[in-house]
N, CA, C and O atoms as a DFTB+ gen file, in Angstrom:
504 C
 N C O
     1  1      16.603     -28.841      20.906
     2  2      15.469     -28.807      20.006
     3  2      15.529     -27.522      19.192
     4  3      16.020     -26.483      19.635
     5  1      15.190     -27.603      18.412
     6  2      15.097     -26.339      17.090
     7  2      13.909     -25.949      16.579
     8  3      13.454     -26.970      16.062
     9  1      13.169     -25.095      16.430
    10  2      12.064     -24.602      15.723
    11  2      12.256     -23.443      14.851
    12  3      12.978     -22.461      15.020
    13  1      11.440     -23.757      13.844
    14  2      11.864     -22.693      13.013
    15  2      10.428     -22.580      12.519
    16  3       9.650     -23.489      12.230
    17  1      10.170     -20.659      12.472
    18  2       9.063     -20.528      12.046
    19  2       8.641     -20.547      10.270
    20  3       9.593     -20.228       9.558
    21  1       7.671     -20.796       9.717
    22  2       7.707     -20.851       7.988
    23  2       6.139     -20.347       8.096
    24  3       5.234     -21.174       8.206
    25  1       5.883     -18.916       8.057
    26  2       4.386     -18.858       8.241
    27  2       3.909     -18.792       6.639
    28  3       4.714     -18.646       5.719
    29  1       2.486     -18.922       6.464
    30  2       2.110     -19.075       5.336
    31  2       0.742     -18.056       5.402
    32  3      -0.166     -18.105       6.231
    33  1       0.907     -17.048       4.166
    34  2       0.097     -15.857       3.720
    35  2      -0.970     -16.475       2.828
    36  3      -0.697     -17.505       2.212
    37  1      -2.173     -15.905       2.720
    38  2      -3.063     -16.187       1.312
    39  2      -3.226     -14.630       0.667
    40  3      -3.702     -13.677       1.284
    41  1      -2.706     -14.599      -0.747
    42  2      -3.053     -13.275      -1.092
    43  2      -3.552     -13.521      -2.620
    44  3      -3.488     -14.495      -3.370
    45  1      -4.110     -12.126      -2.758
    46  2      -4.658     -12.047      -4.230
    47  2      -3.651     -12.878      -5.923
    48  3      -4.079     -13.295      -6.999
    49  1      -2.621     -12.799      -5.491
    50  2      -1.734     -13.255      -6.434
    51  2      -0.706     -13.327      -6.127
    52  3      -0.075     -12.330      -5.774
    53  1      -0.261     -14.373      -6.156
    54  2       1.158     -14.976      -5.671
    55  2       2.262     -14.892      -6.385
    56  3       3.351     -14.615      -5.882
    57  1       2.096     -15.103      -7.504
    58  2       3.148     -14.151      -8.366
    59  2       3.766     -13.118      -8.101
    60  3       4.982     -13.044      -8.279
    61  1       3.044     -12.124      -7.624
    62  2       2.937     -10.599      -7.715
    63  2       3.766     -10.294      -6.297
    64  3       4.577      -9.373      -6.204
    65  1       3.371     -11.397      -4.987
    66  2       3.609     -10.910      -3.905
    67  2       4.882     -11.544      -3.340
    68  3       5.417     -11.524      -2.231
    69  1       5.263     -12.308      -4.912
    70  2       6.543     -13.496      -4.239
    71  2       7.529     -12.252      -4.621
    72  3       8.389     -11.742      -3.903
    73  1       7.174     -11.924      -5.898
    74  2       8.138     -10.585      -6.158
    75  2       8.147      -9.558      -5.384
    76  3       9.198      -9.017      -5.039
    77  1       6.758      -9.089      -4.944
    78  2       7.233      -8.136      -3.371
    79  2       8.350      -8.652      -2.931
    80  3       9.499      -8.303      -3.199
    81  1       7.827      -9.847      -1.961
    82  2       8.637     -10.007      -1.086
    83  2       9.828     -10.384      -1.172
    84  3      10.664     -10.105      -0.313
    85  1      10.129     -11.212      -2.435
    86  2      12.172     -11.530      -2.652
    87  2      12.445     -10.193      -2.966
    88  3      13.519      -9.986      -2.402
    89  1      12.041      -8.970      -3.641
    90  2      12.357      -7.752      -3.793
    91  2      12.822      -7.073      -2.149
    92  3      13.900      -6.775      -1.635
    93  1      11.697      -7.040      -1.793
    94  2      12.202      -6.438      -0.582
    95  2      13.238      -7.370       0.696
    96  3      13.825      -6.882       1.662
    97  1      13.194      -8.464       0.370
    98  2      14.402      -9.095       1.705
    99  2      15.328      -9.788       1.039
   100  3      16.088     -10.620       1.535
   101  1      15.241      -9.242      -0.800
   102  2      16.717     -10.138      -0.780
   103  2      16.609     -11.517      -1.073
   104  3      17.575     -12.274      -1.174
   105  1      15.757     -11.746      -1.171
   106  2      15.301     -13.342      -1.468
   107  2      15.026     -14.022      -3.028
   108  3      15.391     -13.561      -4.109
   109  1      14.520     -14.846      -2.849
   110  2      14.283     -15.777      -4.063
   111  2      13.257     -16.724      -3.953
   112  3      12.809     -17.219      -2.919
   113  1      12.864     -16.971      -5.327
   114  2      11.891     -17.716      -5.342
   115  2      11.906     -19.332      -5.338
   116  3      12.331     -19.941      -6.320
   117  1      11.423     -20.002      -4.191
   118  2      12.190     -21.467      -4.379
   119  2      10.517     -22.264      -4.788
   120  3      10.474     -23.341      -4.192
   121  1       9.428     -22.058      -5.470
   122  2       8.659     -22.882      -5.987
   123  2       8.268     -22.394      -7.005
   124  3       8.465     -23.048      -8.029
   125  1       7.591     -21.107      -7.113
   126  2       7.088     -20.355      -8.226
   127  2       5.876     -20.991      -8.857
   128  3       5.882     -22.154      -9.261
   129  1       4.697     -20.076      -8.934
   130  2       3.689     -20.514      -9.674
   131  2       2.552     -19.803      -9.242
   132  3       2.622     -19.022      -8.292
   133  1       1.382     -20.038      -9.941
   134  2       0.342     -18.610      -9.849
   135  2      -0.629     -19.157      -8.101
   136  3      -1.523     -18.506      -7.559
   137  1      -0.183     -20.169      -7.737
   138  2      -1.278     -21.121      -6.914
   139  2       0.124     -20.967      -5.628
   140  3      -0.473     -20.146      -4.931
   141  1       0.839     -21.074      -5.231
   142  2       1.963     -21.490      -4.586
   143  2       3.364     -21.034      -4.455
   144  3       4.155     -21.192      -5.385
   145  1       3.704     -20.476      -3.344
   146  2       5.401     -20.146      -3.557
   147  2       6.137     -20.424      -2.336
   148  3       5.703     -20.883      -1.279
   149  1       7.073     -20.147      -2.580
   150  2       8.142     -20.210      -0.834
   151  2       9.202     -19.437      -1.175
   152  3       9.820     -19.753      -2.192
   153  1       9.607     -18.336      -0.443
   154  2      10.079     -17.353      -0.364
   155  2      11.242     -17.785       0.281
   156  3      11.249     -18.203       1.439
   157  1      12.216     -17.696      -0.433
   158  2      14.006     -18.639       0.272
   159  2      14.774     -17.642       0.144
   160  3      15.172     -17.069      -0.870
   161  1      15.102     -17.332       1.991
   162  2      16.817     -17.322       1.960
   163  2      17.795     -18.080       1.908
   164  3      17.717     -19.212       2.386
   165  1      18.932     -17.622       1.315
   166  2      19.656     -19.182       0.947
   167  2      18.887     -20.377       1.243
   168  3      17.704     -20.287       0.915
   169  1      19.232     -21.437       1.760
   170  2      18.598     -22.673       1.354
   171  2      16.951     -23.161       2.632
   172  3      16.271     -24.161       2.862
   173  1      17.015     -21.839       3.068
   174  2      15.840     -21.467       4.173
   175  2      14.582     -20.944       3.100
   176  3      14.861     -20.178       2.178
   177  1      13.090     -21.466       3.330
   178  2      12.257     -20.885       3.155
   179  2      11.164     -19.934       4.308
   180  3      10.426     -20.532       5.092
   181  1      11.200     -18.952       4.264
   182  2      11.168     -17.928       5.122
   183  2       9.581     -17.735       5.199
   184  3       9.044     -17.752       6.307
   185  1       8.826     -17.551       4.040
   186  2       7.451     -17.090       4.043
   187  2       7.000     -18.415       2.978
   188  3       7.513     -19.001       2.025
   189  1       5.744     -18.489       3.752
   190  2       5.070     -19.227       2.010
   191  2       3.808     -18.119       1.817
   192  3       3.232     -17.290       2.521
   193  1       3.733     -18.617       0.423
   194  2       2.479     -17.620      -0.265
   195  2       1.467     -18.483      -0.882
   196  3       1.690     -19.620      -1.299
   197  1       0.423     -17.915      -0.913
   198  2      -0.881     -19.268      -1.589
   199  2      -2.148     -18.728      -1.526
   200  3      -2.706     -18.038      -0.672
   201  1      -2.646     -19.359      -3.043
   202  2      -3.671     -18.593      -3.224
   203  2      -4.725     -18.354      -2.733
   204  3      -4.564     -18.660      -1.551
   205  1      -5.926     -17.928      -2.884
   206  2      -7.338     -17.475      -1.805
   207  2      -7.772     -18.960      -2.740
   208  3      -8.155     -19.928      -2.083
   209  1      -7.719     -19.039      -3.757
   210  2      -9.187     -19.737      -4.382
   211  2      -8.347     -21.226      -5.409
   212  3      -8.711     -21.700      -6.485
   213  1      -7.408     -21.532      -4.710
   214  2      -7.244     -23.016      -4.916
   215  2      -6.731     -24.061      -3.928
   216  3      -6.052     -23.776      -2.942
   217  1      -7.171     -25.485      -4.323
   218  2      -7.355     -26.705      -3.454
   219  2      -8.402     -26.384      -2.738
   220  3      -8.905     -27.507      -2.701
   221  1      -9.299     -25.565      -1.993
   222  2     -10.246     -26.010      -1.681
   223  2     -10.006     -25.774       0.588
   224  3     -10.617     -26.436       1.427
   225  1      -9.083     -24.788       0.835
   226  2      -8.234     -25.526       1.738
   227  2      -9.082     -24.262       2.785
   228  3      -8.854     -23.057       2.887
   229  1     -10.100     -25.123       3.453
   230  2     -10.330     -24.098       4.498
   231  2     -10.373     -23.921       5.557
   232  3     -11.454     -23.652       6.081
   233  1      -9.369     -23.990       6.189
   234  2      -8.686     -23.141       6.876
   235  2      -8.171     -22.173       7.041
   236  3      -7.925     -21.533       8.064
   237  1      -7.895     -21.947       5.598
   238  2      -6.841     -20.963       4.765
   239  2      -7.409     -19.409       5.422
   240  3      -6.574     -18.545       5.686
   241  1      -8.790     -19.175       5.635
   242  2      -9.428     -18.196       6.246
   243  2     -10.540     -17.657       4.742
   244  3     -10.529     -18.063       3.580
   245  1     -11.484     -16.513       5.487
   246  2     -12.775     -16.068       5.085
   247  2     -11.731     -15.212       3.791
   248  3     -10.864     -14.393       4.096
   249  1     -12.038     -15.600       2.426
   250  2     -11.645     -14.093       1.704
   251  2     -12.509     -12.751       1.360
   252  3     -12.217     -11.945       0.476
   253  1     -13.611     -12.676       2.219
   254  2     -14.589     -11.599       2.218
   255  2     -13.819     -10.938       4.015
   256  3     -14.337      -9.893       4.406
   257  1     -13.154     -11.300       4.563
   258  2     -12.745     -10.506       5.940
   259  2     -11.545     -10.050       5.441
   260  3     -11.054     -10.514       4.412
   261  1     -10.774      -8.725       6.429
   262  2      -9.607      -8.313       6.257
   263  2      -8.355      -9.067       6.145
   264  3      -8.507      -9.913       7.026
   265  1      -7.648      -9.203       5.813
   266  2      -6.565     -10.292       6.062
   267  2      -5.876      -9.386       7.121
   268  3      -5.954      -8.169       7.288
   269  1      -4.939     -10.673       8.013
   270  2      -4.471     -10.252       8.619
   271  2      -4.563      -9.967      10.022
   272  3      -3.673     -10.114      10.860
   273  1      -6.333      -9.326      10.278
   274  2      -6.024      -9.095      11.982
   275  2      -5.523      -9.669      12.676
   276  3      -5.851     -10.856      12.683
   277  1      -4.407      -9.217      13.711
   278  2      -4.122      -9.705      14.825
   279  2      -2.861     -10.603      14.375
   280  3      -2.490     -11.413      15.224
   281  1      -2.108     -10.572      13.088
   282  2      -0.781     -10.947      12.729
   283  2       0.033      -9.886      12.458
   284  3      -0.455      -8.767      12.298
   285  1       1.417     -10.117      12.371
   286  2       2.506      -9.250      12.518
   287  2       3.501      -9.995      11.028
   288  3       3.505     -11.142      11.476
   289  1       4.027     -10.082      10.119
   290  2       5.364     -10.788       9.589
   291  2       6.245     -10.039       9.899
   292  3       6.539      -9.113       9.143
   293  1       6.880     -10.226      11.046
   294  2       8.090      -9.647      11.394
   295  2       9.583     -10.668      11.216
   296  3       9.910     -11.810      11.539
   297  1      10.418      -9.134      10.285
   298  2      11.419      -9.772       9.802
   299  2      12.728      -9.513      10.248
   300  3      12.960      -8.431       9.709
   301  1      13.808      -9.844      10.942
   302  2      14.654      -9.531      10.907
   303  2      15.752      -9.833      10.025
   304  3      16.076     -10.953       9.630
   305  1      16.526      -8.253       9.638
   306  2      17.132      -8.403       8.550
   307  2      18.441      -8.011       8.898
   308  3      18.746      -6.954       9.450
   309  1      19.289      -9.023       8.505
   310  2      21.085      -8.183       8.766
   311  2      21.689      -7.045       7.957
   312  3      22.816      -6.639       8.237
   313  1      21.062      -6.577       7.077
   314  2      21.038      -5.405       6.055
   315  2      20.060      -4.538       6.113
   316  3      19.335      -4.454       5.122
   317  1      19.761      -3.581       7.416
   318  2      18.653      -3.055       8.109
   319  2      18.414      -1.662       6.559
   320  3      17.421      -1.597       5.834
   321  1      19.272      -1.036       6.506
   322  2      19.236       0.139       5.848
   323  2      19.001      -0.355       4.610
   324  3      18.176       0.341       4.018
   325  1      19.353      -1.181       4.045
   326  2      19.644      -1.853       2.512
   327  2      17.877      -2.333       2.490
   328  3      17.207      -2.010       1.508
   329  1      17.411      -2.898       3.328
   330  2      16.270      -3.455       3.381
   331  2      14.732      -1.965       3.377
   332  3      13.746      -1.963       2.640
   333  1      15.073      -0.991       4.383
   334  2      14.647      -0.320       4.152
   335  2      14.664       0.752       2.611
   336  3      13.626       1.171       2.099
   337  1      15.911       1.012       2.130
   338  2      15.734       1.567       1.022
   339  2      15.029       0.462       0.241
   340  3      14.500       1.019      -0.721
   341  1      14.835      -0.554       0.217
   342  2      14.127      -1.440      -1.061
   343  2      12.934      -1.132      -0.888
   344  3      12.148      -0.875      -1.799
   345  1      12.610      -1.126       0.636
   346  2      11.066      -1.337       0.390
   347  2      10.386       0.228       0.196
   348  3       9.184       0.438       0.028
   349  1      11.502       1.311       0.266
   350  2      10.843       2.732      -0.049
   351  2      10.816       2.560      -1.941
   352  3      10.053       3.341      -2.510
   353  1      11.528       1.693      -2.726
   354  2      11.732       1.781      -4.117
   355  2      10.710       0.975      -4.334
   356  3      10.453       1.058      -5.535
   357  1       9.696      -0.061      -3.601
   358  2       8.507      -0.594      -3.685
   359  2       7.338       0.204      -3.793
   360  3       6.338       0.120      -4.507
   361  1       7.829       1.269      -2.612
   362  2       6.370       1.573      -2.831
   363  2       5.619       1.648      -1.760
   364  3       4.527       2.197      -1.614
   365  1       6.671       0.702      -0.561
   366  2       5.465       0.235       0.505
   367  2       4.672       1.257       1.391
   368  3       4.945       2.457       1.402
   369  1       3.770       0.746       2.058
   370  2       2.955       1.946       2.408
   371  2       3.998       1.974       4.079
   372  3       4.735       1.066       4.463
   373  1       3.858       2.665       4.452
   374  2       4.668       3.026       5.753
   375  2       3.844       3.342       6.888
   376  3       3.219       4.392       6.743
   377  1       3.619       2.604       8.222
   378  2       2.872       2.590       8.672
   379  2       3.508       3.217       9.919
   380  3       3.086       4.274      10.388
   381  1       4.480       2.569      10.412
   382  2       5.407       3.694      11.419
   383  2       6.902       4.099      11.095
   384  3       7.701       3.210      10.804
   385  1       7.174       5.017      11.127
   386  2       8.696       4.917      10.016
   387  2      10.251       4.532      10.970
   388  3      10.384       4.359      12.181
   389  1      10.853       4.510      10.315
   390  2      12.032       4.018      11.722
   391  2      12.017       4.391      12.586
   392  3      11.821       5.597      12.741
   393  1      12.190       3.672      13.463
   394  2      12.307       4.647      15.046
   395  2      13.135       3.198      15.667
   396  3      13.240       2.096      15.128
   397  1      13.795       3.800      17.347
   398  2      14.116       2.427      18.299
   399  2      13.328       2.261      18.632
   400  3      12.298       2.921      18.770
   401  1      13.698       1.056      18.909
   402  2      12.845       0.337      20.038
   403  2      13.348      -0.136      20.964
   404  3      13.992      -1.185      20.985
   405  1      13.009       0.914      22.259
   406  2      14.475       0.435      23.162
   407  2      14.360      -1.300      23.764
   408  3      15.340      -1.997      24.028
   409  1      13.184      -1.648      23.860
   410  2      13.140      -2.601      24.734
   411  2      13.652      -4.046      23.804
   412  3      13.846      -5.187      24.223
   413  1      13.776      -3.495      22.400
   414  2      13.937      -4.959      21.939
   415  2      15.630      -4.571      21.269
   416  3      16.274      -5.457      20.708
   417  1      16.149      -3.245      21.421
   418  2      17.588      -3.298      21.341
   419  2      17.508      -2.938      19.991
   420  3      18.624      -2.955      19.470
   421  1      16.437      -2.559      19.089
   422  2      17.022      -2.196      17.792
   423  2      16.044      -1.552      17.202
   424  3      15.058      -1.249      17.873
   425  1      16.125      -1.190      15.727
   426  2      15.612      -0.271      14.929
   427  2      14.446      -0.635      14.151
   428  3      14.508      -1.806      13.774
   429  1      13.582      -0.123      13.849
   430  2      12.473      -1.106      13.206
   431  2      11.386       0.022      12.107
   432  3      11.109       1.172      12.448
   433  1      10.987      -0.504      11.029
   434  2      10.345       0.512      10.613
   435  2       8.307      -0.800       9.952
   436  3       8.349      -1.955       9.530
   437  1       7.382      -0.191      10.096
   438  2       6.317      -0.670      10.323
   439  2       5.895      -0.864       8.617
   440  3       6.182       0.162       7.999
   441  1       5.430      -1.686       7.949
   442  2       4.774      -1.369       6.339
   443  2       3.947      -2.455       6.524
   444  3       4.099      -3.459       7.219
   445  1       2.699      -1.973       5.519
   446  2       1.888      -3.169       4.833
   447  2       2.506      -3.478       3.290
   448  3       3.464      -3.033       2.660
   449  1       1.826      -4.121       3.114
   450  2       2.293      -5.301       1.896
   451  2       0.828      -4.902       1.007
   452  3      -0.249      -4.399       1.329
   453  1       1.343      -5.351      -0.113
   454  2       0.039      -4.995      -1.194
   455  2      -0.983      -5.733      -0.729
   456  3      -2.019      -5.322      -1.251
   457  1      -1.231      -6.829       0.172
   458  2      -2.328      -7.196       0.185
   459  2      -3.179      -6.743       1.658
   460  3      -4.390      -6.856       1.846
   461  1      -2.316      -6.288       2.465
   462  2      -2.175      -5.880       3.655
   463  2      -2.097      -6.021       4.683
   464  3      -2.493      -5.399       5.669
   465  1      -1.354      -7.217       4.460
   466  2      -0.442      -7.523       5.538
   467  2       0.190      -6.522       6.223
   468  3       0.474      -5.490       5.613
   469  1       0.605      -6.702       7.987
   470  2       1.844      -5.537       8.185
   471  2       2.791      -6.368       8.594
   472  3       2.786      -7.329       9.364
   473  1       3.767      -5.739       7.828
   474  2       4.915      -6.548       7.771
   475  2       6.456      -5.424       9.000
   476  3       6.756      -4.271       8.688
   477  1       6.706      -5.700       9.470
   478  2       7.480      -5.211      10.439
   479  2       9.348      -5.625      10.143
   480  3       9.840      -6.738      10.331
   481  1       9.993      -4.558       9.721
   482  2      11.681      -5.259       9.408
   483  2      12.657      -4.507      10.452
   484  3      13.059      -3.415      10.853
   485  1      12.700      -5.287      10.528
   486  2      13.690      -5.255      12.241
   487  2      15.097      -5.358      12.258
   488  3      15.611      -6.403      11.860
   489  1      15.969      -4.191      12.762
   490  2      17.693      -4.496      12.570
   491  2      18.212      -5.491      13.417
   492  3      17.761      -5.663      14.550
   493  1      19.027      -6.083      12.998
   494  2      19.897      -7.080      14.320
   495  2      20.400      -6.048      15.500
   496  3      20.820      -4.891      15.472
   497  1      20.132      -7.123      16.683
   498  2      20.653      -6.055      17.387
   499  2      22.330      -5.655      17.338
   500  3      23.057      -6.350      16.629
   501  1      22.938      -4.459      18.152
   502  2      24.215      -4.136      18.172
   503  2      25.308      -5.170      18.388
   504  3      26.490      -4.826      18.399
């Protein structure tokens, strides 16, 4: 059996945050549009993005609460250093800066995302 995770964000503008995010992991945009996106590695879509205030979809969560409590987007990336310099040319805010982590075998550095998300990018291990 196979599972694969595809979590899905609601942020202020999806435009804005599809370009964060293919900026920072290297990615691309596989839907594009001001309402909707999916964030593709090669022929994988990795994140989706979507707006606070269309379709009507609620579940989607409160947009008067923080986004986020109690989620993580943790990414692992095979271009640990390459990934980190992008997201210092972003901008991102830095929440814990590289360090190990012995128990999970690798390197990891902590950021939020413009909307504030924390997004966590993680080296492969050795």
């Amino acid at each position: 059996m196979s599972v694969i995770s595809q979590p899905l964000i609601v942020v202020r503008d999806v435009e804005a945050a599809s370009r964060w995010y293919c900026q920072l992991l290297g990615a691309t945009s596989g839907h594009g549009g001001p309402e909707y996106e999916r964030v593709m590695v090669g022929d994988e879509f990795i994140l989706q993005l979507h707006a606070w205030d269309v379709h009507d979809h609620q579940h989607l969560g409160d947009p008067a609460l923080p986004v986020g409590n109690g989620v993580v987007l943790w990414f692992k990336v095979a271009d640990f250093d390459g990934t980190v310099t992008r997201a210092r040319a972003l901008g991102a805010t830095v929440l814990e800066e590289v360090h190990e982590n012995p128990g999970a075998n690798h390197v990891e550095i902590w950021l939020r995302d413009p909307d504030g998300y924390v997004v966590v990018l993680a080296s492969t291990p050795p």
